[in-house]
N, C-alpha and C positions, 0 to 999 in steps of 0.2 A: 434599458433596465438600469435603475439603481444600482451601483456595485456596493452597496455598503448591505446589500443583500445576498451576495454570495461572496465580501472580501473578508468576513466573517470566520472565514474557514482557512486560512493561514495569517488572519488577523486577530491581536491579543488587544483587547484594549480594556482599561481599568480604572481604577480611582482609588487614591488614600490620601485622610487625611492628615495633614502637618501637626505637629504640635502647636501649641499656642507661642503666637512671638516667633516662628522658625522662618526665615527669610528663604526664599530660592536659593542665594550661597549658599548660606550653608545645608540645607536639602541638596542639594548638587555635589557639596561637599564631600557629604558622608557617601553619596552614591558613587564618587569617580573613582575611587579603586575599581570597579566593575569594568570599567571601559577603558581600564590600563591593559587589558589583556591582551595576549599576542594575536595582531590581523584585524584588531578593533583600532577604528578613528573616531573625535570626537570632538562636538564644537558646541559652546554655548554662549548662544544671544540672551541675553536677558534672562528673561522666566521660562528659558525655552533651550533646553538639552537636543539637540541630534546625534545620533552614532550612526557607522555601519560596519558591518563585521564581513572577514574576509577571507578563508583559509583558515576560521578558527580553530583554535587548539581544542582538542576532545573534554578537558578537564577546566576550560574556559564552563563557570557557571550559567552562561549566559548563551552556551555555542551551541543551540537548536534557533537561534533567530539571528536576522541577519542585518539587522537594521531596525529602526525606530524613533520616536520621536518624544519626549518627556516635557512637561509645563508643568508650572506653577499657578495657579489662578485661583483670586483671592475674592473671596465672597463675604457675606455678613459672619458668617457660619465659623468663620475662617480659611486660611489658607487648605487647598489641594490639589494634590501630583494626581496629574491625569498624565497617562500613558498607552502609547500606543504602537505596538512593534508587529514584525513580520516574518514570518517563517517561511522559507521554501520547503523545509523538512517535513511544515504538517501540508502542505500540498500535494506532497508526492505520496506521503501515506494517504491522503485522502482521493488522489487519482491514480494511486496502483490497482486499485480492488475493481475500478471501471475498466482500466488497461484488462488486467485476467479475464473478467467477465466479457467481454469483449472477444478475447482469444479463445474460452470454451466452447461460446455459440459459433466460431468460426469453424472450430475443430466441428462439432455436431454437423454443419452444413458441408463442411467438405464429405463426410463420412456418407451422410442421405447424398450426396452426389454421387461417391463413388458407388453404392452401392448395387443400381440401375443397372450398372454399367459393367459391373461383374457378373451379373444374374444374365446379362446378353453374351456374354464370353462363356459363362459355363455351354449354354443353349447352343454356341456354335462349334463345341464339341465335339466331334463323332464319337461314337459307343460303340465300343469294345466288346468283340464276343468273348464270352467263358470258354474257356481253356475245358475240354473234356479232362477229369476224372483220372489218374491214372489207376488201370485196375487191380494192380498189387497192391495201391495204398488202398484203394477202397476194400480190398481183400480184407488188408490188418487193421480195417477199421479207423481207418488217418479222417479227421475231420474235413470236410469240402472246405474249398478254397473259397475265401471272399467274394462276391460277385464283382463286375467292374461299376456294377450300380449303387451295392455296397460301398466301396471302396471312394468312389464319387463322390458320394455324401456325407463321408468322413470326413473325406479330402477339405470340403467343401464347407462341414462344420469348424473343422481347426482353423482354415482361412478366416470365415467369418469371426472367428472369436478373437482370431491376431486381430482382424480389422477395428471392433471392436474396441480393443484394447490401445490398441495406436490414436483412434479417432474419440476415445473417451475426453470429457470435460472437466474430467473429477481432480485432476492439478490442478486447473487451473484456475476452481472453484475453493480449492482450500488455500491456494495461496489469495485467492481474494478476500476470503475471510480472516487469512491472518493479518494480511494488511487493511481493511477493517476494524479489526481488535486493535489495531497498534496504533492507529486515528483518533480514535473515540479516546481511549487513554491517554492518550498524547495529550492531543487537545485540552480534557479534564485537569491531567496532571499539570502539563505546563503554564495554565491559566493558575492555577492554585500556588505551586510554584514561587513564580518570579512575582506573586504576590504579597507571598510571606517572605521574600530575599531581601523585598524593595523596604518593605516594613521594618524586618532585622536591621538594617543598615541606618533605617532615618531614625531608628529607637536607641542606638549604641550612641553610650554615652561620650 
């Protein structure tokens, strides 16, 4: 398989173009305050920028990616920066939400397993006779005692509802959709982003 078919999803890649007459220097120029940041290195051949980022600093503009590659390339049209970087950050948002989902249907299957398996331990139970009546309370009119068949299937429903509630999937369904939401957005935003950053930078005068 192709990987430019699924490197899409922690891969950012784009295009702007130069001003008229703007040379890679100094396109390079105005961009390299960026790649002065703390834990970022950075080297350029020609029409051709690479960086990688490393223990970035949180307030590093640039510190949701971790590397990248910048050109120059010069058409009739004129000059334009194609760009292409790497997130591990939108990886992991975008492989948590399969991680949860994953661990829900696991929770659900452990639960139909135990469940079998409870229903043969209540059955190997013995049943308890009812305790006769005492007849001074039944005198003053004292309400009868629970049966033990009763009380079984009280027993019986509380268990089932802890079980229930232990083997439920329902965490680990919203944490997949919040890390879902935080993907999609990501993605969106940071495309959008270091699009308008690259822009600002090659536009200052």
């Amino acid at each position: 398989m192709n990987s430019r078919y699924i490197d899409w999803i922690w891969h950012i890649r784009g295009s702007l173009a130069l001003a008229p007459q703007q040379s890679s220097d100094e396109a390079f120029d105005r961009l390299r305050p960026l790649f002065r940041e703390t834990g970022t290195s950075h080297e350029q051949d020609s029409d051709t920028l690479t960086f990688r980022k490393k223990d970035q600093a949180a307030q590093d503009k640039m510190a949701v990616f971790d590397g990248g590659v910048l050109q120059v390339e010069r058409g009739e049209a004129g000059s334009v920066l194609q760009y292409h970087l790497t997130s591990r950050a939108l990886l992991f948002c975008f492989l948590a939400p399969l991680l949860f989902l994953a661990f829900g249907h696991l929770t659900m299957a452990i639960g139909k397993f135990e469940k079998p398996a409870a229903k043969t331990e209540e059955k190997k139970k013995p049943e308890k006779a009812q305790a006769p009546m005492n007849p001074i309370d039944k005198f003053l009119g004292a309400p009868a005692p629970d049966s033990p068949e009763k009380k079984k299937a009280d027993k019986a429903k509380e268990k089932a509802e802890d079980k229930e509630d232990e083997h439920s999937p329902t965490t680990a369904y919203v944490f997949a959709s919040i890390f879902a939401v935080l993907y999609v957005i990501g993605r969106i935003l940071e495309d959008r982003k270091i699009k308008n950053l690259f822009r600002k930078k090659l536009l200052q005068a």
